[in-house]
N, C-alpha and C positions, 0 to 999 in steps of 0.2 A: 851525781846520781839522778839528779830530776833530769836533766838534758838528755841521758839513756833512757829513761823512762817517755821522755815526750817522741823524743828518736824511733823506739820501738811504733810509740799508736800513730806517727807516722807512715813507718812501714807497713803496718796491718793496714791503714785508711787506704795510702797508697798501691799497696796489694788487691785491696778489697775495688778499690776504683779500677783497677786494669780489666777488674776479672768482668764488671759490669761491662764496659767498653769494648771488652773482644764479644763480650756475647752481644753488646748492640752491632758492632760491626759483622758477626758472622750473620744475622738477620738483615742486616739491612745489604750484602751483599748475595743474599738470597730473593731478598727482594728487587735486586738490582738484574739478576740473570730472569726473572720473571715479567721485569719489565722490557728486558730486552727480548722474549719471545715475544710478547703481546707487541711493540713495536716491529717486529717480523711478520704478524698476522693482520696486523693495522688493518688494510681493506675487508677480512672476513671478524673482527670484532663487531659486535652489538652494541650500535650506538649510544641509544642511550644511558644505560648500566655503563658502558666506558666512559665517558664523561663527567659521571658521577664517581665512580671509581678511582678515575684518574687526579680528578681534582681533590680529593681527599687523602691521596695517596702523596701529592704532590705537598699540601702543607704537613701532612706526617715527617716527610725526608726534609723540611726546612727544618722544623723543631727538634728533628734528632743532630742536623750539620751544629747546628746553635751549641745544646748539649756537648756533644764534641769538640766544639772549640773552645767551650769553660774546661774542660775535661784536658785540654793541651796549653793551660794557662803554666809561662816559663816564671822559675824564683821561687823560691820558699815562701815571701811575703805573700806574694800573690794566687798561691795554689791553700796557704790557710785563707785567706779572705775571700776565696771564690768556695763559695759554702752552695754544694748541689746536696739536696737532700736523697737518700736513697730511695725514697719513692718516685722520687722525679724517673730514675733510670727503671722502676717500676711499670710506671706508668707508659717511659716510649718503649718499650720494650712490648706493653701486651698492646699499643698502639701499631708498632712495626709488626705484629702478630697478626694484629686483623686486617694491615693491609696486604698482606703476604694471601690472608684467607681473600681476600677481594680479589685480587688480580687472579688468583688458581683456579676460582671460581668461576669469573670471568672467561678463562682460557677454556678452560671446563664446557662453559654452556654457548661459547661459540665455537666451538672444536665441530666440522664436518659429521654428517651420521656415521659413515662408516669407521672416523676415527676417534669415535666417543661411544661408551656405553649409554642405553638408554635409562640407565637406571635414576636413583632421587641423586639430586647433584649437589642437596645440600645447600642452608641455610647462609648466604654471604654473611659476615658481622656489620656490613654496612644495611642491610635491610635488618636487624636485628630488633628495632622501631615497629618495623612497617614489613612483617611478614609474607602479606599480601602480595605488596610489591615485587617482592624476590620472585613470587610464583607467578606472576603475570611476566617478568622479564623470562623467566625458562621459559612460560609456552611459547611467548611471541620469538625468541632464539630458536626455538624447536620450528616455530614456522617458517621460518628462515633457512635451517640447516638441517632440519630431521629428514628421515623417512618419510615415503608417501603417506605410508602407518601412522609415524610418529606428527605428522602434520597434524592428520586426521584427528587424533587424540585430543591432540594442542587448542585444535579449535572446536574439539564438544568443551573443552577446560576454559576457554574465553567464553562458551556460551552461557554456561552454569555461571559463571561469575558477573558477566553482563546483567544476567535473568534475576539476578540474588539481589544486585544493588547498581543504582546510578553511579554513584561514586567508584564505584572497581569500572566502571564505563567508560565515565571518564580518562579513568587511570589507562586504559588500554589504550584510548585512542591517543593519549597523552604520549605514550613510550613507543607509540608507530607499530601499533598492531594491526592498520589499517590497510598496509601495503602488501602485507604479505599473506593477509586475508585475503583479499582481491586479486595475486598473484592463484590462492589457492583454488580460487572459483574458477581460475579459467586454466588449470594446468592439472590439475589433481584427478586421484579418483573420485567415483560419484557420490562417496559416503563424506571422504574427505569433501567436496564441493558442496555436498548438503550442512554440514556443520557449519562451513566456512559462512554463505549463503545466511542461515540464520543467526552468526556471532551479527555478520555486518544487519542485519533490520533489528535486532537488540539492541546496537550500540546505536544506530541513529534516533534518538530519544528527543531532540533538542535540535532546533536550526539551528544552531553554532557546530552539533557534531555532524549533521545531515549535510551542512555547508564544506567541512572537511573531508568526507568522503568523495563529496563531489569533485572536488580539486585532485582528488586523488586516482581518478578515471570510473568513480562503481558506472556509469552512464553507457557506455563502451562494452566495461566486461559482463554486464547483466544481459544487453544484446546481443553480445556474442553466445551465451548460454541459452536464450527464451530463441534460437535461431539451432542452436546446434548440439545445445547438452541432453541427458536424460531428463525423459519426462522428470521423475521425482525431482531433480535438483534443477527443473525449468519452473515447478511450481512452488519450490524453495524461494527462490528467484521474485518469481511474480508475488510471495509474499512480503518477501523483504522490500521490493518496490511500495505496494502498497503502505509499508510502514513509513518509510522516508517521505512520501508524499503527505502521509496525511499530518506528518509533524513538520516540515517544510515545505507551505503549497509551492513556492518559488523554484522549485525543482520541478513541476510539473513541463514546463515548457523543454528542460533540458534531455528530460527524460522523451520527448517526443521528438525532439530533433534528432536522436539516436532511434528510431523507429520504434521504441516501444511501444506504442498506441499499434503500429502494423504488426508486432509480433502476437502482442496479445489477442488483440483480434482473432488473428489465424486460431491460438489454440482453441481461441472460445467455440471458432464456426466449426473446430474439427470432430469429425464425425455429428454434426449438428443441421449445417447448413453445407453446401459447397465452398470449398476454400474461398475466403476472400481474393481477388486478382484487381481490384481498383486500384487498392495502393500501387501497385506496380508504376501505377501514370498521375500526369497530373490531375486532381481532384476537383478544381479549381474551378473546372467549365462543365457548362452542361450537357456536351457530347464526349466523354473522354475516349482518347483513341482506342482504351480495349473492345469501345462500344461499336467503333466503324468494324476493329478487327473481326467480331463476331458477327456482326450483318453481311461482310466481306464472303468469310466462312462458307454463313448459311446460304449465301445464293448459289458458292459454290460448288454447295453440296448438294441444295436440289439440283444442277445442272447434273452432278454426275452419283445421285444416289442410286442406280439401279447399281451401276458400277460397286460401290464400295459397301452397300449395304447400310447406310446410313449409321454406320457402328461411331463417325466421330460424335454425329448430334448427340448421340444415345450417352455417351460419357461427359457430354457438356454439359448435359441437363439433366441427369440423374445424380439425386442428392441422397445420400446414406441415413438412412435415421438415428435419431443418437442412441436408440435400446435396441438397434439391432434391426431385423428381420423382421419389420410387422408388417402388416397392412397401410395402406395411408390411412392417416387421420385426416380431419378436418384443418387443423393446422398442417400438417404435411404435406395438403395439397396449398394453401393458404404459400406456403414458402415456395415450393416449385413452382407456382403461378408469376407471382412476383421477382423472382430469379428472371425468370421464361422472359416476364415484361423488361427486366433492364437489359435481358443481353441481345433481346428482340428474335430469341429462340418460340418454340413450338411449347404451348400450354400442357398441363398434365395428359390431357386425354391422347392427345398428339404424341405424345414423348410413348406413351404407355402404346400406342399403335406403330408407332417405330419401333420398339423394343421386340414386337410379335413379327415384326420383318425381319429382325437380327435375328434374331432364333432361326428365318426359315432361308438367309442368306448369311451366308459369313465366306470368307475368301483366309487364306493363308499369308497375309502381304503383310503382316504386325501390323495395320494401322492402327486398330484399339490400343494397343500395348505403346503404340507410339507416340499417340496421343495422350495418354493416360501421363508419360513419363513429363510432356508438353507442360500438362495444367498443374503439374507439382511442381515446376520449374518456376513457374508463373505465379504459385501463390508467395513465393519470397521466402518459405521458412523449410527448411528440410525436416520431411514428415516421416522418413524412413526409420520403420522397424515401429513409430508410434503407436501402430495397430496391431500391436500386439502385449502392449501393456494390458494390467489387469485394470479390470472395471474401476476399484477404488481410484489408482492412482487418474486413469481420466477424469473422472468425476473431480479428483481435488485439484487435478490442474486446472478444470473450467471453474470451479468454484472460488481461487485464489489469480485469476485473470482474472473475473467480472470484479472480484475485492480490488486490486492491482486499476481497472479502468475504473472505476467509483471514487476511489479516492484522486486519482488524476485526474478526472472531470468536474471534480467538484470546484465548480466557481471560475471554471474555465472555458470560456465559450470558443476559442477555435477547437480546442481539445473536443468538446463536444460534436463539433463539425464535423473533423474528422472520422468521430467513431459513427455518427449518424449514418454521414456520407458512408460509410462501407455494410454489411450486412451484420454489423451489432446488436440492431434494435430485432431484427429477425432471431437472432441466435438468443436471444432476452426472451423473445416470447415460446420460442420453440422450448428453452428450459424451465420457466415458468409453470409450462405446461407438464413436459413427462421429465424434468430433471432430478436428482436428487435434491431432500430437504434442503441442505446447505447449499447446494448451486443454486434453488430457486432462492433463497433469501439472499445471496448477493446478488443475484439477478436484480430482484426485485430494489438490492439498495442502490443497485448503477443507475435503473431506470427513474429513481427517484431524485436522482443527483441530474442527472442530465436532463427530466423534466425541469426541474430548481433552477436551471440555467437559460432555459428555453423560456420558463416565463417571463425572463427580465431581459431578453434576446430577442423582439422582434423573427429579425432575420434566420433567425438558428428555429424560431416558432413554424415558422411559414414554410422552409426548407425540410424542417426533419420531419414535424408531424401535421403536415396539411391533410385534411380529411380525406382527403382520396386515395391518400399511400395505402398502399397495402400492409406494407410493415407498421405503420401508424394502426391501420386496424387493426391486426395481430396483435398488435401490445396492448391497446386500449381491451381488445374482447377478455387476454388472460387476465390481465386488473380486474376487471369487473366480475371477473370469472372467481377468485379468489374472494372479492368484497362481498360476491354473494355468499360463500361457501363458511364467510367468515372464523378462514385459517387464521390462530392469532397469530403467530412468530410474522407473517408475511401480512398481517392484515393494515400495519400504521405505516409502512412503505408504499402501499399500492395505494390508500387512501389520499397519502402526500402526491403520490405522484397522479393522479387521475384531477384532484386540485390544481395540479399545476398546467396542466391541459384545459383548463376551464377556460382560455380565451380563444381554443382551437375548434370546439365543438360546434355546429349548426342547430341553428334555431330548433328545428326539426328532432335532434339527436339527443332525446331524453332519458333515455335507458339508464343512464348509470346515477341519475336523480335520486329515482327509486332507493335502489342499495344503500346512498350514501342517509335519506333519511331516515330507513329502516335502524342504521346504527347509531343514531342521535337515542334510541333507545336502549344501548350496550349498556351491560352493566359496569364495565370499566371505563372509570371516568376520563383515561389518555385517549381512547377509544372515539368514545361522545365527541370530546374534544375536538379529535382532529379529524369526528367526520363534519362539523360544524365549522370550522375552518375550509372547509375543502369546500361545501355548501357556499360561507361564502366568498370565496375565489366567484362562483359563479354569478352569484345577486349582488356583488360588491358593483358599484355606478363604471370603475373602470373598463368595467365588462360590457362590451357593447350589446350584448343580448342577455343583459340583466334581467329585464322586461318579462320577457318569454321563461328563462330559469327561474324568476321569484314565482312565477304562475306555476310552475310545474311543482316548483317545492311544496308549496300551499296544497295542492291538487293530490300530490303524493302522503301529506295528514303530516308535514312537519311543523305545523302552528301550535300543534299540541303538544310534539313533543319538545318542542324550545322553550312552552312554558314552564313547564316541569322542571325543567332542566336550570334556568332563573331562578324558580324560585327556590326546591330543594336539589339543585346539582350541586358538585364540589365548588369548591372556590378556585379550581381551572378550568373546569367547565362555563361557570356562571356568565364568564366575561365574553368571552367566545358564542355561547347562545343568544348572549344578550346584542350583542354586534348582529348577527346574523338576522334575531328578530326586528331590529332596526332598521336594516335596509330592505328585507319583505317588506314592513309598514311604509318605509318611505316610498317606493316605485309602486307599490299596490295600497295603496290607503284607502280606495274605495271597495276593497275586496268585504263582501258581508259573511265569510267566513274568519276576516280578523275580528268583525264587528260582534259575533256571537260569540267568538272564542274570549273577548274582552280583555285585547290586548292593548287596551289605553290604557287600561286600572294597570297590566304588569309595568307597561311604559312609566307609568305614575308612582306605584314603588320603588321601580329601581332606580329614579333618580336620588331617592334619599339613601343609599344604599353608600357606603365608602366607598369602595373596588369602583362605584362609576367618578366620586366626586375627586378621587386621587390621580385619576388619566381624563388629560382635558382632550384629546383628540375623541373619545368615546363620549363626554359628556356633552362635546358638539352634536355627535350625532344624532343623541340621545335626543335630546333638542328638537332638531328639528325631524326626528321623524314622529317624534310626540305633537309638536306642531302639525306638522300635515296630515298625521291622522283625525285628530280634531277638530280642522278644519271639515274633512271630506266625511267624516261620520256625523257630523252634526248638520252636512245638506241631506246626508241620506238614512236620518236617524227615522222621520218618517216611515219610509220604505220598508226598512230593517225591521218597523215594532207592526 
């Protein structure tokens, strides 16, 4: 009776285990026919979701073969002592479950647009962890395989999650979101290339990720766009550049090798100055051939102006203003003169007495029209249809160029060269002056950056802003123009940067003294600060016309206000004043306006002060301009009383 009784829970066990076994085998050859589509599709899967898919998928069907072969153990001994628990067949059962959901999922989210709906495609069970995940492999699939639409979407969805957190940043660049961004910026529509355009300057956060994209062409396809895409997704563009630079300077060089210092340029001069045409040639020397071309030109033109009307000059040298239709300014003539000097054309008044000749000759023969098409060829950037954007979007495109050259100049002296060398510093002050808020303050931060570079450049000093340039004056007059009017958003850029010119000025060239000490009396202390810094740029001993600026300084009532400033300024101010009043005292120690002002007594406190006794380079100074005041006051203490 017991042997029918063990007989039977054999049969049931036995029973019961076939039943587990067909249902593992109808799944795992469900998952076998789904493996063998995805191995069909192999070159259109998404890499890295297959990989991970696969290899998980792969030790699933080891541990169900395993299973299976305890499950076809021969003998009665041996089928009681192979003890599988029924969870076991539990467990690879919703195992072969989730990779059946993996691989479908997978097919799923690499399936072609047109043979995939675009709807939610659903949570794999292997992101089930890291839901995130899942959603960054759809959009970058989607970038891959979607609609122009569906791209589009894909990459405002990388944006939002870029902008949210580093780590999803990461994450995308990790899973090769990177290629097919940059595929989308140079193939796509303009909405889609605008998204695309700001996923990639989100995602370059870190040199290690700015170093990845670079490998990956952005240097190339952002050229190609700042050369040929829509204004909006050119100054998408030029802002995404600026980001990468300013978190990887070591891309600035790469970014210039691919012309981007000549594209930017272009947009900045457009509708500003006349198209940039240097770049076209070498830069190098100091005749460049566009410069014979146009002297070539113009004799050829006086020879035959009665003939053509002088309509070529007229379109050489007529510069568009950037608000349009005004009158000339002071600056407007300031740019056409200087223009007029490089290309060895005819000065404003000339150009403007040619123009009254075209009016009363004109011929039918297209030269205007054909010449016009000449200098748009020549500036290197295609500018068609550009003039007809709206005002905002020009304004943001100059405004995210001067951002875009600021951050690539900074600390980079050929880079600077370059942009010097072209009509940069012109299209800087031309905006300075009538540009929008925003364009003037990156204006103002490019020229502060590429001052910063000039000061510790000889070469780049003497080249870009020698006193006689005209563009050099231009720049200088709207600085000084802004420090007197003391705008603050632009007022600690113009300050730095007129500082940084402090070894370019002539003895003679006092004018911007004035300003700088009138703001040692600001009420905000960053203010004081960095006009007291920039002061001495001028009086520091490095400066070979110390001499002459510590007399101007003194002359213009800043003895008073540096003492005030010593004794009750902030404690960023203090250091800074106190510098400054030290080297007046040292190059003017005989001055009897330090001698009434009794600037030995401040001398004499601030040595016991901490801020000087914690910085020995200051407390040297300290020193000896206390020394040489003492000296030279105490031969001309007589005098003085």
């Amino acid at each position: 009776m017991k042997n029918e009784e063990i007989g039977e829970v054999f049969a049931s066990f036995e029973e019961e285990r076939a039943l587990e076994c067909t249902e593992l085998k109808s799944k795992t050859e469900k998952l076998a026919g789904l493996l063998r589509q995805a191995a069909r599709a192999s070159s259109d899967l998404y890499e890295r979701p297959t990989r991970r898919i696969i290899d998980d998928t792969e030790q699933v069907l080891d541990k169900a073969l395993s299973l299976a072969i305890k499950c076809r153990a021969n003998g009665l001994m041996k089928r009681v002592f192979t003890i599988i628990p029924a969870a076991a067949f539990r467990k690879m059962s919703s195992q072969l479950e989730n990779s059946i959901g993996d691989v479908s999922w997978l097919l799923r989210v690499s399936a072609p647009a047109d043979a995939r709906d675009d709807g939610y495609l659903g949570l794999p069970p292997i992101a089930a962890n890291e839901p995130i995940l899942c959603f960054i492999w759809e959009q970058i699939a989607i970038l891959y395989t979607g609609s122009l639409e569906g791209r589009s979407d894909a990459a405002a969805s990388l944006v939002s999650l870029a902008r949210d957190n580093d780590r999803y940043g990461k994450l995308i660049i990790e899973e090769g979101g990177v290629g097919p961004l940059l595929k989308l910026i140079k193939d796509g529509q303009a909405e889609g290339q605008e998204n695309a355009a700001r996923a990639i300057g989100l995602l370059g956060r870190d040199p290690e990720s700015v170093e990845h994209m670079i490998h990956a062409g952005v240097c190339s396809v952002f050229a190609k766009i700042l050369k040929d895409g829509p204004m909006k997704v050119q100054a998408m563009v030029a802002w995404a550049v600026s980001e990468l630079a300013a978190n990887y300077p070591k891309c600035q060089d790469l970014f210039a090798q691919n012309n981007i210092i000549r594209l930017l340029v272009s947009h900045l001069a457009f509708e500003t100055v006349q198209e940039h045409i240097k770049y076209t040639v070498a830069v190098n020397k100091t005749t460049s051939i566009h410069a014979i071309v146009v002297a070539s030109n113009n004799s050829n033109t006086n020879n035959g102006s009665k003939a053509n009307g002088g309509d070529d000059k007229q379109n050489q040298n007529q510069i568009a203003h950037p608000l349009g239709n005004r009158s000339p300014s002071q600056m407007y003539n300031v740019v056409t003169n200087t223009i007029a000097l490089k290309t060895g054309s005819k000065p404003l008044q000339q150009i403007n007495n040619s123009a009254n000749q075209n009016n009363q000759v004109k011929n039918n023969n297209g030269n205007t029209k054909q010449n016009h098409q000449q200098n748009l060829s020549l500036s290197g950037t295609s500018i068609k249809g550009r003039e007809l954007e709206d005002p905002a979007t020009k304004a943001n495109m100059k405004a995210m160029a001067a951002r875009a050259l600021l951050h690539l100049a900074k600390g980079n002296s050929p880079i600077c060269r370059s942009i010097t060398e072209s009509r940069a510093l012109l299209c800087f002050a031309v905006l300075l002056e009538k540009g929008p808020e925003d364009v003037k303050y990156t204006s103002a931060m490019a020229l502060m950056e590429i001052t910063a570079v000039a000061e510790k450049d000889p070469e780049l000093r003497r080249s870009a802003f020698k006193p006689s340039s005209p563009a050099c004056k231009a720049v200088v007059d709207q600085l000084l123009n802004i420090i007197e009017k003391e705008e603050s958003e632009l007022l600690i850029p113009c300050i730095k940067a007129i500082g940084n010119l402090a070894r370019t000025f002539r003895a003679t060239e006092t004018r911007m003294i004035g300003p700088l000490v009138t703001l040692l009396d600001e009420r905000e202390a960053e203010v004081s600060r960095e006009a007291s810094i920039a002061l001495t740029k001028f009086a520091a001993t490095i400066n070979y016309l110390h001499l002459d600026h510590c007399k101007a300084i003194i002359n213009a009532g800043g003895t008073k206000h540096l003492i005030q400033l010593v004794y009750f300024g902030e404690q960023i101010v203090q250091t800074s004043a106190l510098v400054l009043l030290c080297y007046i005292a040292l190059h003017v120690p005989d001055s009897e306006e330090l001698a009434q002002a009794e600037v030995l007594t401040v001398l004499e406190w601030a040595t016991k002060q901490s801020y000087v006794t914690q910085d020995e380079a200051i407390e040297t100074l300290l020193q000896e301009a206390k020394s040489r005041l003492e000296l030279y006051q105490s031969r001309g203490s007589r005098g003085f009383h």
